[in-house]
Structure formats: structure tokens, C-alpha cells
GUKOL-823363 format. One line per field, with one value per residue (C-alpha): residue in one letter; x, y, z. Coordinates in pm, 1 decimal, padded with zeros to 6 digits, always signed. Example, Ala and Ser with C-alpha at 12.3 -4.5 7.8 and 13.67 -1.06 7.14 Angstrom:
2
rest [A	S]
xx [+01230.0	+01367.0]
yy [-00450.0	-00106.0]
zz [+00780.0	+00714.0]
***
This chain:
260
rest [X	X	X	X	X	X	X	X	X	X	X	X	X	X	X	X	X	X	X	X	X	X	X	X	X	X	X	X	X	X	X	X	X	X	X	X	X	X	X	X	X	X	X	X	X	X	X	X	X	X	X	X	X	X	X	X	X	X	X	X	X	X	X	X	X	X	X	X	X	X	X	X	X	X	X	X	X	X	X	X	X	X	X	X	X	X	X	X	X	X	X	X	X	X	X	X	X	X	X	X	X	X	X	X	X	X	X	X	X	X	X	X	X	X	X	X	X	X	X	X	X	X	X	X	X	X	X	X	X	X	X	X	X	X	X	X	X	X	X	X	X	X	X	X	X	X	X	X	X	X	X	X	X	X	X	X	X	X	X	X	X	X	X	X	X	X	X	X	X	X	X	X	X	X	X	X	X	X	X	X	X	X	X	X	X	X	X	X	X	X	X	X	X	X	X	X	X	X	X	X	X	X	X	X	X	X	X	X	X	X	X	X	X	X	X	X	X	X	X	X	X	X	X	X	X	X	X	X	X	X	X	X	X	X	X	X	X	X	X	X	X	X	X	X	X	X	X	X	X	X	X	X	X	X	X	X	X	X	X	X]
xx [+09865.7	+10057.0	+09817.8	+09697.9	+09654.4	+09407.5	+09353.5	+09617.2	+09476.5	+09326.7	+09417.7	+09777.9	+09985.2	+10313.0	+10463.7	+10268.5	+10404.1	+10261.8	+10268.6	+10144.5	+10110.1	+10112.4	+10305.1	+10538.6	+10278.4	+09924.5	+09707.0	+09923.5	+10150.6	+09908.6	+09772.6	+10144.4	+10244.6	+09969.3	+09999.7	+10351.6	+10256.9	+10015.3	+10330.5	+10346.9	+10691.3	+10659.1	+10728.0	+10670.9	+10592.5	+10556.6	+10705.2	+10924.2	+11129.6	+10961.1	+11212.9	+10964.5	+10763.9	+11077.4	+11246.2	+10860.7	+10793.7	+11202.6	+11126.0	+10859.4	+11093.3	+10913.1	+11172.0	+11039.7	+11209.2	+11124.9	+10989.5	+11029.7	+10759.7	+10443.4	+10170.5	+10084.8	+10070.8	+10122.0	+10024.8	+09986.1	+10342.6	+10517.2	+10270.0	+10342.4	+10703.7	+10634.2	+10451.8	+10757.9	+11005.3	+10844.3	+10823.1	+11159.9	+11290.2	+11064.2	+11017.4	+10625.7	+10355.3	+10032.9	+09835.4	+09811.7	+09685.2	+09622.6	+09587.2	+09785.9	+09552.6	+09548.2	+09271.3	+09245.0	+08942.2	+08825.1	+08436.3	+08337.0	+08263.8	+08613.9	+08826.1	+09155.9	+09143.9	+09455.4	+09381.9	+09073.4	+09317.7	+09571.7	+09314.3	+09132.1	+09485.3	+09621.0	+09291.7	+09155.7	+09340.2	+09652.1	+09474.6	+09328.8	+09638.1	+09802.8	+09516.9	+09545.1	+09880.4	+09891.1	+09533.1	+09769.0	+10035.8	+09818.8	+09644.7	+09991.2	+10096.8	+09747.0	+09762.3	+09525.3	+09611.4	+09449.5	+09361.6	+09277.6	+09186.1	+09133.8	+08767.8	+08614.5	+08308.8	+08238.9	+08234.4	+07880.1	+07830.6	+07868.0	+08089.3	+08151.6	+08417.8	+08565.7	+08427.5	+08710.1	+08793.6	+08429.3	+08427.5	+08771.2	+08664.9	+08288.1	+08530.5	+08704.7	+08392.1	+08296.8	+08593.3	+08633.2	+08268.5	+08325.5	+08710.7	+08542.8	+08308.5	+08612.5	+08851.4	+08668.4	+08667.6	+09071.3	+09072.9	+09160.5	+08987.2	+08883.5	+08755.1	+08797.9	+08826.3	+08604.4	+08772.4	+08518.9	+08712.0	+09043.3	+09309.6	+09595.6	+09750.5	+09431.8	+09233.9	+09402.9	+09241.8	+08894.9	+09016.4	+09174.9	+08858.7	+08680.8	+08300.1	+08335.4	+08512.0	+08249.0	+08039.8	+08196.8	+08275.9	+07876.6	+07790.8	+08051.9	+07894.9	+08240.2	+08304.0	+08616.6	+08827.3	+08947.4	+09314.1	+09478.2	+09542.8	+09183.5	+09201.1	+09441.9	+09219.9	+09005.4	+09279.6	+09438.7	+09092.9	+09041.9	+09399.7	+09431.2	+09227.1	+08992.5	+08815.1	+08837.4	+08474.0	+08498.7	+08378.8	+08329.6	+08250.9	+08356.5	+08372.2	+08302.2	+08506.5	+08380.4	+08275.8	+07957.2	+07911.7	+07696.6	+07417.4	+07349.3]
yy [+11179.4	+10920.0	+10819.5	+10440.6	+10380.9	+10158.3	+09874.9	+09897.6	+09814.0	+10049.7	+09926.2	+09936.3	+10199.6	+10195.0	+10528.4	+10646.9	+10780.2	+10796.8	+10990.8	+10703.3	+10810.2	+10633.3	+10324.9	+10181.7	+09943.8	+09803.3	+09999.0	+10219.2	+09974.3	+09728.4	+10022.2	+10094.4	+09763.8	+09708.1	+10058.7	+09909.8	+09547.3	+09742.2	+09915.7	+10294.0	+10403.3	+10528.5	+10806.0	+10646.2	+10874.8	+10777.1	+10953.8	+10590.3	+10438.9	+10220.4	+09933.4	+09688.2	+09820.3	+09975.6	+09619.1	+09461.9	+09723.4	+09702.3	+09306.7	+09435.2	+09616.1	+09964.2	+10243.1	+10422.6	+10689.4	+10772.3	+11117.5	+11073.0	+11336.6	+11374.4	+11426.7	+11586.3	+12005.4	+11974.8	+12329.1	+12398.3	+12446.8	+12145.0	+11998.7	+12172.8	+12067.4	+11685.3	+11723.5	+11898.4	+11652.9	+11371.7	+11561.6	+11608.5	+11268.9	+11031.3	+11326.0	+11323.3	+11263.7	+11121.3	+11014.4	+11058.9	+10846.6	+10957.2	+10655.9	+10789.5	+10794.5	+10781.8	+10633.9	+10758.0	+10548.3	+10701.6	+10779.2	+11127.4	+11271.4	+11169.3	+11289.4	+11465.4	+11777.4	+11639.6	+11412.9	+11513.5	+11782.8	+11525.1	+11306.0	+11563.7	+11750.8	+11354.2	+11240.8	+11539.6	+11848.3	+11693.5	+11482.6	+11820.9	+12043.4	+11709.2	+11702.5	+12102.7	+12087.7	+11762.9	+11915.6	+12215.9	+12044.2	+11832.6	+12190.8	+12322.5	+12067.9	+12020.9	+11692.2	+11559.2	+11339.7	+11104.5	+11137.0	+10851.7	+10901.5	+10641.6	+10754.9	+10465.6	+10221.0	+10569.5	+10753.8	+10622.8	+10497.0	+10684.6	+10366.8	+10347.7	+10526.4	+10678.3	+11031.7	+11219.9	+10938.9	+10952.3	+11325.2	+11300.8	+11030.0	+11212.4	+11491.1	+11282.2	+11149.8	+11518.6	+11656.4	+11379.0	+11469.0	+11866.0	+11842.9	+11639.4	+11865.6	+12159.0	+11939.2	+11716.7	+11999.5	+11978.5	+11592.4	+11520.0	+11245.9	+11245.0	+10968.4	+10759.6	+10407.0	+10306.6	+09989.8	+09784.7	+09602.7	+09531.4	+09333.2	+09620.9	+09836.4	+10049.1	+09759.4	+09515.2	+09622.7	+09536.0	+09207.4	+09086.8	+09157.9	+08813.4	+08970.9	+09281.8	+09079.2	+08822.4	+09107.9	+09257.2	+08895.8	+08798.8	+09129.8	+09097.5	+08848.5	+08708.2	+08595.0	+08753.4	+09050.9	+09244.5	+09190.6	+09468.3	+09360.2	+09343.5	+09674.8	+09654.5	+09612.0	+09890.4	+10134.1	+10021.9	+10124.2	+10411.8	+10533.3	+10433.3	+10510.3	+10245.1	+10516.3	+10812.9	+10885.1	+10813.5	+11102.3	+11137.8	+10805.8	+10695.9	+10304.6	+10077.3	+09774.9	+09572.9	+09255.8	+09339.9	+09523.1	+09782.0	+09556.5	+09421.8]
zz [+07486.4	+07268.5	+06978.9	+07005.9	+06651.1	+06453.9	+06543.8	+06876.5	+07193.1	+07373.0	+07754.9	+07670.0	+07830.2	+07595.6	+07618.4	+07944.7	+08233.3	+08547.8	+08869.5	+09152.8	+09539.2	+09827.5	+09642.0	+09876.6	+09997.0	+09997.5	+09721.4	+09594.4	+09561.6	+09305.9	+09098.0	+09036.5	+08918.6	+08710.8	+08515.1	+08472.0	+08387.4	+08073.6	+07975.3	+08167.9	+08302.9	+08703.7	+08933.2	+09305.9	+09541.5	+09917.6	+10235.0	+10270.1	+09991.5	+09744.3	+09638.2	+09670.7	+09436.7	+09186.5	+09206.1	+09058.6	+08813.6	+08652.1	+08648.1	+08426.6	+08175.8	+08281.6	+08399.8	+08693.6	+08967.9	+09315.7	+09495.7	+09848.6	+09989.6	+10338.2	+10187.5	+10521.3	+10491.6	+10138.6	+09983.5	+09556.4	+09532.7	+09643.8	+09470.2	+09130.2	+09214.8	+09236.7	+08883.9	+08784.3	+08931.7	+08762.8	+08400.6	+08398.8	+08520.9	+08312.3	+08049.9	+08016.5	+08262.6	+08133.7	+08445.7	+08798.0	+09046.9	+09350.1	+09614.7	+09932.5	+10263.3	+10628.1	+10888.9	+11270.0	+11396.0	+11694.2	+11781.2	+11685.9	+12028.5	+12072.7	+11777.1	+11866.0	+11670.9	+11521.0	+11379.2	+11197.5	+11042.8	+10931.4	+10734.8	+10600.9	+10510.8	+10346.9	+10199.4	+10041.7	+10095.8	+09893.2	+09621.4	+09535.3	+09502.6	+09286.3	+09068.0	+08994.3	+08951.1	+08731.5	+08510.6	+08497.1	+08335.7	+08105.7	+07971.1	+07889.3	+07697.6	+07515.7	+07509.4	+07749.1	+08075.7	+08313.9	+08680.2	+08914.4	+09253.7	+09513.5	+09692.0	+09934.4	+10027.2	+10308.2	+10001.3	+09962.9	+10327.9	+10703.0	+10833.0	+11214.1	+11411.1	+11081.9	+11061.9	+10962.0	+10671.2	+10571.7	+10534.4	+10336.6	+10088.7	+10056.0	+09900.6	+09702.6	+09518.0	+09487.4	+09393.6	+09123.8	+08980.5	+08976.9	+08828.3	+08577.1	+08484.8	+08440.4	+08286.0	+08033.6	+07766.9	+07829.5	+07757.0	+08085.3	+08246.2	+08622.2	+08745.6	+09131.8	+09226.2	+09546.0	+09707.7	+09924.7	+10216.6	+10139.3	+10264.4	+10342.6	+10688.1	+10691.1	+10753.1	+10982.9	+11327.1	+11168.5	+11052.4	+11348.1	+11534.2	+11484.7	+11546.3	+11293.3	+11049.1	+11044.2	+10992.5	+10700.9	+10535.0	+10543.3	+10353.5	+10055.9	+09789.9	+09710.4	+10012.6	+10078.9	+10177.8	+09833.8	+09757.2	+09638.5	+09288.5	+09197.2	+09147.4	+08914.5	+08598.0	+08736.8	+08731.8	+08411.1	+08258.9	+08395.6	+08314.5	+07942.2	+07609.0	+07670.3	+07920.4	+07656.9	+07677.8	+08126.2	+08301.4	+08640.7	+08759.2	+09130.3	+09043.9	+09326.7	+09349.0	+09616.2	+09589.6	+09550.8	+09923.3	+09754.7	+09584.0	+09949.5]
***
């Protein structure tokens, strides 16, 4: 990892490049542009294009490329070949950030065997196999790396109608911690984000329903649904030097949901 120097700051990203999934839209979308609006170049990865995002981050000055790819069925080796893809076209990869998910609300006794498997496959399944192969790549070189994943509010909470998201971002949280524990003598970083109630695609069927959203609104101390860039500092954080000594924290940012 690029050397910050005396006296540099530390939540700069200057000569970072980072791996971002899920960044055509909502989440993935913000933690990209803020790793490029503290300096990192970007490899956008979403199973759509990404212009919206490419067009922000080159009005930021930051190069970045785009890896079209389902995160559904992915196995070890297409995901050692994303980490590979984006080594050779930005020519380093420093961080990963794992934000990609999926939500099939649908009460337990009536889940669709389907769709349990595609959320768990999504949501945990792949975040695992991009964290091996991106700690993998990090361990060769010997020079460290970040990894961000994106866990959830039902990473500390049951929720309602969400089981198979619950179980997924449960995993997450505990993946983060034990990956943490293997990779810190590496210096590589693992930590997670846990967005409260946000704003984005996963979420709209909640908010247009006037009773739950009232619901959710007079629990969150800010008084408002989370917009995607206020996770943007979070990330940045996590992702840069300032976090050098950041180990295995899943950091809620919520609005203050959890000290209700």
C-alpha cells in the first residue's frame, strides 16, 4: 500500500485503486464516488453498465473501468478473475468493497426455495469468494489491502419478512469478524459498514407503505431515511490509512436506530 508520508493526510486515497460492487446505483453507487472524490481510481462492477456512476467519478479527475458480471452462482474462480481483471486494467488494487445485495421479502413459512438460495448465494456466498480472492492478491503482493463489506441494521436485528436477507447479512458481520482475525497479521483490513434505513431500490416497498414507514421514521433519532451518501465518510475511513489499526468492526450507520 502506497506510503502516506509525514505529515500527509491520512483519509486521502491518492494512488488507490479500488474494486467497488454493486455500483451502478443506490449504495454501491455513493461508496464509489466518494472513494473517488478522496482520490482512488475505480473498477465498477455491476451485472448492468455503470455510466452514471463512470461519468461522476471522471468529473472527479479519477480514471476508473467497468466489469460487467451476476454476482449470482459466482464460484472462487470468476471471482479470482474479477480481482485479476481489475489488476491489470487499473494496474494495482488496494481495496475492495463489497456492497452488491439482493432482498426477496416474503414471510418465512412462505419462502420459495429460490429465492432463499439467490440471497444467500448474492449476499454472502459471493462477498466471501471476493474477499478470498482480493486477501489473496493483497498477500502476494505484501503490501497490505483493504476490504469493505456492506453488512445491515438485520445484521444485529431479526427484521420482519426478511429471513433469508437476515441470515445473509448475520454472515456478513461474521465473516467480516473471522477474516479479520486471519488477515490482520497480512495488513489487510476487514471491516463492514451496517446502513440503518436507507433511501435506495431495496427499500422502496417499505417507504411507500405510509403505516411501516411511519414506523421506521419515529425510531431513527434523525428523523429521516439515510441517503446514500452518508455513508460516504464511513467508507472513506474504513478504506484509507486513517483505519490502519481497524479491525473487525461492523459500523452501524443509522441514524441512531440502534441507541433506541
Amino acid at each position: 500500500m502506497p506510503e502516506t508520508g509525514r505529515g500527509a493526510d491520512p483519509f486521502r486515497l491518492e494512488g488507490r485503486a479500488a474494486l467497488v460492487t454493486g455500483a451502478a446505483q443506490g449504495i454501491g453507487q455513493a461508496l464509489a464516488l466518494g472513494l473517488a472524490e478522496a482520490g482512488a481510481d475505480l473498477a465498477l462492477l455491476d451485472r448492468v453498465p455503470c455510466e452514471g456512476t463512470g461519468g461522476a467519478i471522471a468529473a472527479q479527475g479519477r480514471r476508473h473501468v467497468e466489469i460487467q458480471a451476476d454476482l449470482n452462482g459466482l464460484d472462487a474462480g470468476s471471482a479470482e478473475r474479477i480481482v485479476r481483471e481489475a489488476v491489470e486494467r487499473l494496474g494495482r488494487l488496494d481495496i475492495l468493497v463489497n456492497a452488491a445485495g439482493i432482498l426477496r421479502r416474503s414471510p418465512a413459512l412462505e419462502m420459495a426455495e429460490a429465492d432463499w438460495q439467490e440471497v444467500l448465494d448474492v449476499d454472502l456466498s459471493a462477498v466471501f469468494y471476493l474477499c478470498q480472492a482480493a486477501a489473496c492478491h493483497y498477500a502476494r503482493s505484501e503490501a497490505g489491502g483493504k476490504i469493505v463489506n456492506v453488512a445491515s441494521m438485520l445484521s444485529f436485528q431479526g427484521g420482519i419478512n426478511a429471513a433469508s436477507y437476515a441470515a445473509a447479512k448475520s454472515g456478513v458481520a461474521g465473516l467480516t469478524r473471522a477474516l479479520a482475525n486471519e488477515l490482520a497479521p497480512l495488513g489487510i483490513n476487514v471491516n463492514a459498514l451496517a446502513p440503518g434505513y436507507f433511501s435506495t431500490a431495496l427499500t422502496e416497498g417499505l417507504r411507500q407503505d405510509p403505516e411501516r414507514s411511519a414506523q421506521i421514521l419515529s425510531r431513527i433519532p434523525a428523523g429521516r431515511w439515510g441517503d446514500p451518501a452518508d455513508l460516504k465518510g464511513a467508507a472513506v475511513f474504513l478504506a484509507s490509512d486513517a483505519a490502519a489499526y481497524v479491525h473487525g468492526i461492523v459500523l452501524p450507520v443509522d441514524g441512531g436506530w440502534l441507541a433506541r
